[in-house]
N, C-alpha and C positions, 0 to 999 in steps of 0.2 A: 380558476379558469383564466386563460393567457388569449385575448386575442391578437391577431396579426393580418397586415394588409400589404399581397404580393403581387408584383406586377412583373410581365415577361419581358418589358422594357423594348420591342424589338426584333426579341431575337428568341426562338423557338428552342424550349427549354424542356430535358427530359431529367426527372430525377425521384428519386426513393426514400428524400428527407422532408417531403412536407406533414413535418406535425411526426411526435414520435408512434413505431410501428406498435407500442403495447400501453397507450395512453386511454384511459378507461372511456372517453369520450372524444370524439372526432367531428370537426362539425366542418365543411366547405361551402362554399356562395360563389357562383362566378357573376363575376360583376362584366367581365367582357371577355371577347374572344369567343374561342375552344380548349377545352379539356378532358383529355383521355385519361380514365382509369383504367389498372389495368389490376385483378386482383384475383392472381392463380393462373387460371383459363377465363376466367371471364372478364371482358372489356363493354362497357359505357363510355358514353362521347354529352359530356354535358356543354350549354351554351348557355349563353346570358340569362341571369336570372334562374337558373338550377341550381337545385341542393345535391347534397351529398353529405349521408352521415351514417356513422359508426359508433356503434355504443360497444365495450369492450373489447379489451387488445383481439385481432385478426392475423390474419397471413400478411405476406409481405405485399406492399402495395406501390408499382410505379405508374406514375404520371408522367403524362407529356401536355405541357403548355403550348398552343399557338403563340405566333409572335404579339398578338396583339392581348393574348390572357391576363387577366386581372382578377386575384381572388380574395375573398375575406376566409378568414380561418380562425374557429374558435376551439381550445384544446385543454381538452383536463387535464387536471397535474397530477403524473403518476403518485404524488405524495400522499393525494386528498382520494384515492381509489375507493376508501370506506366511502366515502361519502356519494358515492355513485350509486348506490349499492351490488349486488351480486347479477352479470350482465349473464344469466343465464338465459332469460329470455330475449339476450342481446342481437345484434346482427346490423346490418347496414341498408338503409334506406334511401333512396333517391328519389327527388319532384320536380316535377316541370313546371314551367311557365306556362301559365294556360287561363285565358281569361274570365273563365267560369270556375276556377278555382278562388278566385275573392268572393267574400261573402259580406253582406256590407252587415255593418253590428253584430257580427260573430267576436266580440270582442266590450271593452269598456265603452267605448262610443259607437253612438248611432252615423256619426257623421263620416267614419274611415269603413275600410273594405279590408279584408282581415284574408289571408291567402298561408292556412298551415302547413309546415315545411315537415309533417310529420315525426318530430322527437319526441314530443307527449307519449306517443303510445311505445314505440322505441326505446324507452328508460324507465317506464314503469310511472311516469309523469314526473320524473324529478327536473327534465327539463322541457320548457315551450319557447319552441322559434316560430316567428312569423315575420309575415310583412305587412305593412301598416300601410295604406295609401288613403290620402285625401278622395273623399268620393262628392262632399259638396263643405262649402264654407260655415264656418261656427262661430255668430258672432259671441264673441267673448272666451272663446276657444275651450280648453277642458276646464278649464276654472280650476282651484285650490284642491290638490288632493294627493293622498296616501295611499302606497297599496304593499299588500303584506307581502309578497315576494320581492326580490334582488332583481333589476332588469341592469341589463346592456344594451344600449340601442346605437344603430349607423345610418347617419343620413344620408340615403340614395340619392334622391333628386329632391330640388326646391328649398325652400325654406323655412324654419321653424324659429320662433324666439322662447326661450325655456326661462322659469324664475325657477329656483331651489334656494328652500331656504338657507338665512345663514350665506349668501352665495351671490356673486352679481347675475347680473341679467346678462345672458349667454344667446347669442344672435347662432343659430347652426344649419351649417350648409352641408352641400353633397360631400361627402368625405370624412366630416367631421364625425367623433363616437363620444359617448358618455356614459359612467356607471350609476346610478341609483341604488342606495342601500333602503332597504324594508324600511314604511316608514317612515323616512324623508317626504317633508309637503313638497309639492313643485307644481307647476304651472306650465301649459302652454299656452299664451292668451294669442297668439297668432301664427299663421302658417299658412305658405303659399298654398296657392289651387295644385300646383304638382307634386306635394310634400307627398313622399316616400321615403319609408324607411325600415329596415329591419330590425328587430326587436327581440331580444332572449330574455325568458323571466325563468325564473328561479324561484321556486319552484313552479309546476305548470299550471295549479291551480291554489288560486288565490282570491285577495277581496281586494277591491276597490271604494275609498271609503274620500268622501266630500269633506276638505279639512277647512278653518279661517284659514285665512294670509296672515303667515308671520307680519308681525310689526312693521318693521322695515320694507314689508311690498302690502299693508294696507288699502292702501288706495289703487292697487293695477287687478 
């Protein structure tokens, strides 16, 4: 999985290379602006905070960026296809921004608000996107722990301080991304009131398990 973060800088952009045409997974996020898909005869206009995803290679697909478009884009590697598996029940999904789509503790924490961007059901659950948003404060934040899928996560808004072990102490703000392999303890003992963030696990369903703190972050 390759992600990438594209901005129109400006100046209104039309083009037919974001993300290759026969990449087993397609994942888009606009972060700002407008964006036109256009795929065949059919055309969608997504805006802030909309999805857009494709699970096996499709038709050819052009976009056009607003001057002000900003996207994240997450993209399987034609190489690793087996491991998508067979996208026969494949096809492409789109979600909106909508404030009754968060749900609060539809996820590991009672204390965030969980807004599925629908790829679970889209891959056969080998993939879950969502969005994670602070709904009230956690003293002592998620405390020590492990979870048996692979995440990627990107800080939309606010701020988060993350331990992982093995790792220093990583302050993450809007913009910033990070990987997690299965398994790794980590922490988030703090995080603003406006922390937002988008989230990919690997696979879609998994456990969540309470670990100690490695040695070295004993005492936080």
């Amino acid at each position: 999985m390759t992600a990438y973060h594209y901005r129109a800088d400006g100046e209104a952009i039309k083009t037919d290379s974001l993300g290759s045409q026969t990449a087993p997974f397609l994942f888009v996020f606009v972060l700002s602006g407008e964006v036109e898909v256009r795929e065949g005869d059919k055309t969608s206009v997504l805006r802030a905070l909309d999805s857009w995803t494709r699970y096996g290679a499709g038709d050819g697909i052009e976009w056009a960026f607003s001057h002000t478009a900003e996207v994240f884009v997450l993209e399987g590697d034609e190489a690793a296809a087996k491991d998508y598996g067979s996208p026969d029940t494949g096809g492409t999904v789109i979600t909106r921004e909508s404030e009754d789509a968060y749900i609060v503790g539809d996820g590991p924490r009672a204390f965030f608000g969980y807004r599925d961007l629908g790829t679970a059901g889209l891959t056969d659950r080998r993939i879950h996107i969502h969005l994670v948003r602070a709904v009230k404060m956690s003293e002592g934040g998620t405390g020590w722990h492990s979870h048996t899928m692979g995440q990627i996560f990107y800080i939309l808004r606010g701020q988060g301080k993350l331990l992982v072990e093995d790792a220093a102490a990583v302050k993450m703000d809007a913009g910033d991304a990070m990987c997690i392999a299965p398994g790794m303890r980590h922490n988030v003992p703090g995080f603003s009131k406006d922390y937002f963030l988008l989230e990919m696990c690997v696979p879609a369903d998994y456990d969540t398990v309470d670990a100690p703190p490695p040695a070295i972050w004993a005492t936080e």
